[in-house]
NUFITI-453927 format. One line per 2 residues: their letters; for each residue x, y, z of C-alpha. Coordinates in steps of 0.5 Angstrom, whole numbers, plus 500, padded with zeros to 3 digits. Each point is the difference from the previous one (the first is absolute). Layout:
N
A> X/Y/Z | ...
END
This chain:
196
XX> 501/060/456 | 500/493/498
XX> 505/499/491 | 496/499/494
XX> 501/493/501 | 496/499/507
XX> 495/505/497 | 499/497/494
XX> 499/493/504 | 495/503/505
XX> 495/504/495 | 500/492/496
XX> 498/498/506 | 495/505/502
XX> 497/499/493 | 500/493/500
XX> 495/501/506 | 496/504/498
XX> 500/497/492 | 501/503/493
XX> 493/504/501 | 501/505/505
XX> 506/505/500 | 505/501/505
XX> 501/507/501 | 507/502/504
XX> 499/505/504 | 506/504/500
XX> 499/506/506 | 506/497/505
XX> 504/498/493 | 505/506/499
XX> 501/503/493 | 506/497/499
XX> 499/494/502 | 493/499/495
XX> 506/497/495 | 500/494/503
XX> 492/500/498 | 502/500/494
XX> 505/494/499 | 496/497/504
XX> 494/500/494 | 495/504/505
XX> 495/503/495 | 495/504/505
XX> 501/504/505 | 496/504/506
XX> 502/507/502 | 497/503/506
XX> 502/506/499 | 500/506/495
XX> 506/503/501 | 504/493/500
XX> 496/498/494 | 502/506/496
XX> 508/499/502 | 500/493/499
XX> 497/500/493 | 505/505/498
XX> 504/496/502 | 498/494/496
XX> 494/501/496 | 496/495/496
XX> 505/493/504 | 493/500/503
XX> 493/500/500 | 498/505/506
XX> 494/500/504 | 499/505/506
XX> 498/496/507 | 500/506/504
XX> 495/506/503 | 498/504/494
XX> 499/507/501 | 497/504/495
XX> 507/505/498 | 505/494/499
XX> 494/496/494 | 505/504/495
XX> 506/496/502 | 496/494/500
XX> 497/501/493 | 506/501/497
XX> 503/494/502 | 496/494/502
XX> 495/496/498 | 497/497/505
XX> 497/504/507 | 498/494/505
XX> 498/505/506 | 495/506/497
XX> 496/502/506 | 498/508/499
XX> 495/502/494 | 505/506/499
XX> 506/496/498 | 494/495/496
XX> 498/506/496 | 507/503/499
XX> 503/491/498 | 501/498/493
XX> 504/494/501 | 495/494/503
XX> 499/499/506 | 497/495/506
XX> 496/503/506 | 504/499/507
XX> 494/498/505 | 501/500/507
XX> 495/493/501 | 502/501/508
XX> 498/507/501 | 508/501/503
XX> 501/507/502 | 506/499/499
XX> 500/499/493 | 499/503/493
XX> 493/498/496 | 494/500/499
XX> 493/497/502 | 497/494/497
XX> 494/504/498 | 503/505/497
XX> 504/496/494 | 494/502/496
XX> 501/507/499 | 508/499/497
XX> 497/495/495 | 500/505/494
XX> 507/502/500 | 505/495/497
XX> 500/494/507 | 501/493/498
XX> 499/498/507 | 502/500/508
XX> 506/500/505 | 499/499/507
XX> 506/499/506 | 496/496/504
XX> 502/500/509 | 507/498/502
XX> 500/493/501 | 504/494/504
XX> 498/495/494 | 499/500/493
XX> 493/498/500 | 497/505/505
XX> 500/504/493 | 496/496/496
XX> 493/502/502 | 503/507/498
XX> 502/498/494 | 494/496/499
XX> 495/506/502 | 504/505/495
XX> 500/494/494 | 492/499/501
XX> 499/509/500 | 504/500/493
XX> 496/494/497 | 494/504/502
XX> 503/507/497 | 502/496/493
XX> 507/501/501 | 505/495/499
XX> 507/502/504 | 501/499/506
XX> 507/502/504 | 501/497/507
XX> 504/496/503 | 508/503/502
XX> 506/495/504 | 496/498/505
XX> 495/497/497 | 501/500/491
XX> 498/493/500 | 492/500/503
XX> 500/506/497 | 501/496/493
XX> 495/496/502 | 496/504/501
XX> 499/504/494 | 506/505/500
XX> 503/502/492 | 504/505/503
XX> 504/498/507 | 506/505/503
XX> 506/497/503 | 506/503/503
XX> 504/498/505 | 499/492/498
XX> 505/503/494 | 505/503/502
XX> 502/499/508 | 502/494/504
END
């Protein structure tokens, strides 16, 4: 894990790609709940938990230091964790856990139709609509380069203008920068922050 200080100098530099428009969430899943400190000192204001148990203890821990977005597969019996702590969930993709949600949420869309992967088809984002969705996620297929993404992200930006909805959160390490180009209010990064 890098100090505060490179932290710090890292997630300018993320944010001064990207621009003052889109928010970079730091995704904390591989960050130990000790070392979550360092985050604070270096001036990190939201940060990404994949899962509920991790988030439960972190926000013990630390409280309202951060913003707390849930980026992970929301399953149905954990939806109370979430409400109680974060403000944002990037990754809503069952209508079961929609039903339950009382924070705003983004629907997580596999636009490649990868077995290996949560989310739903393009053509069911109409039936999330009438719960608190504020836009879409996607995880678009492992690539070599940052621009083999751009079609995905392109395709998910085009599916929420049609939808009416205005956020988008796409983009992680690999590939932030087009992502940003392309669209994105929220992209997630980690490793770029906090490892050499």
């Amino acid at each position: 894990m890098l100090s505060p200080e490179q932290i710090r100098a890292r997630y300018a530099e993320v944010q001064a790609k990207v621009g003052p428009e889109v928010t970079v969430v730091a995704a904390t899943k591989y960050v130990a709940l000790a070392d979550m400190a360092a985050l604070i000192d270096a001036g990190v204001t939201t940060v990404g938990e994949n899962r509920a148990q991790d988030l439960e203890a972190k926000h013990a821990e630390y409280g309202d230091a951060f913003r707390w977005h849930f980026i992970g597969h929301l399953q149905s019996n954990k939806v109370k964790v979430v409400n109680r702590i974060c403000t944002l969930v990037h990754s809503l993709d069952s209508e079961s856990a929609a039903r339950r949600l009382e924070v705003p949420a983004l629907v997580q869309v596999n636009l490649a139709g990868e077995l290996s992967k949560a989310g739903i088809e393009p053509g069911e984002i109409g039936r999330f609509l009438e719960h608190d969705v504020r836009g879409l996620s996607t995880m678009p297929p492992a690539a070599t380069a940052p621009d083999q993404s751009r079609a995905w992200f392109a395709g998910l930006r085009e599916l929420a203008r049609e939808h009416g909805l205005a956020d988008l959160s796409m983009g992680t390490t690999q590939d932030f920068g087009v992502a940003a180009e392309e669209g994105a209010t929220y992209v997630r990064v980690g490793s770029i922050l906090f490892h050499d």
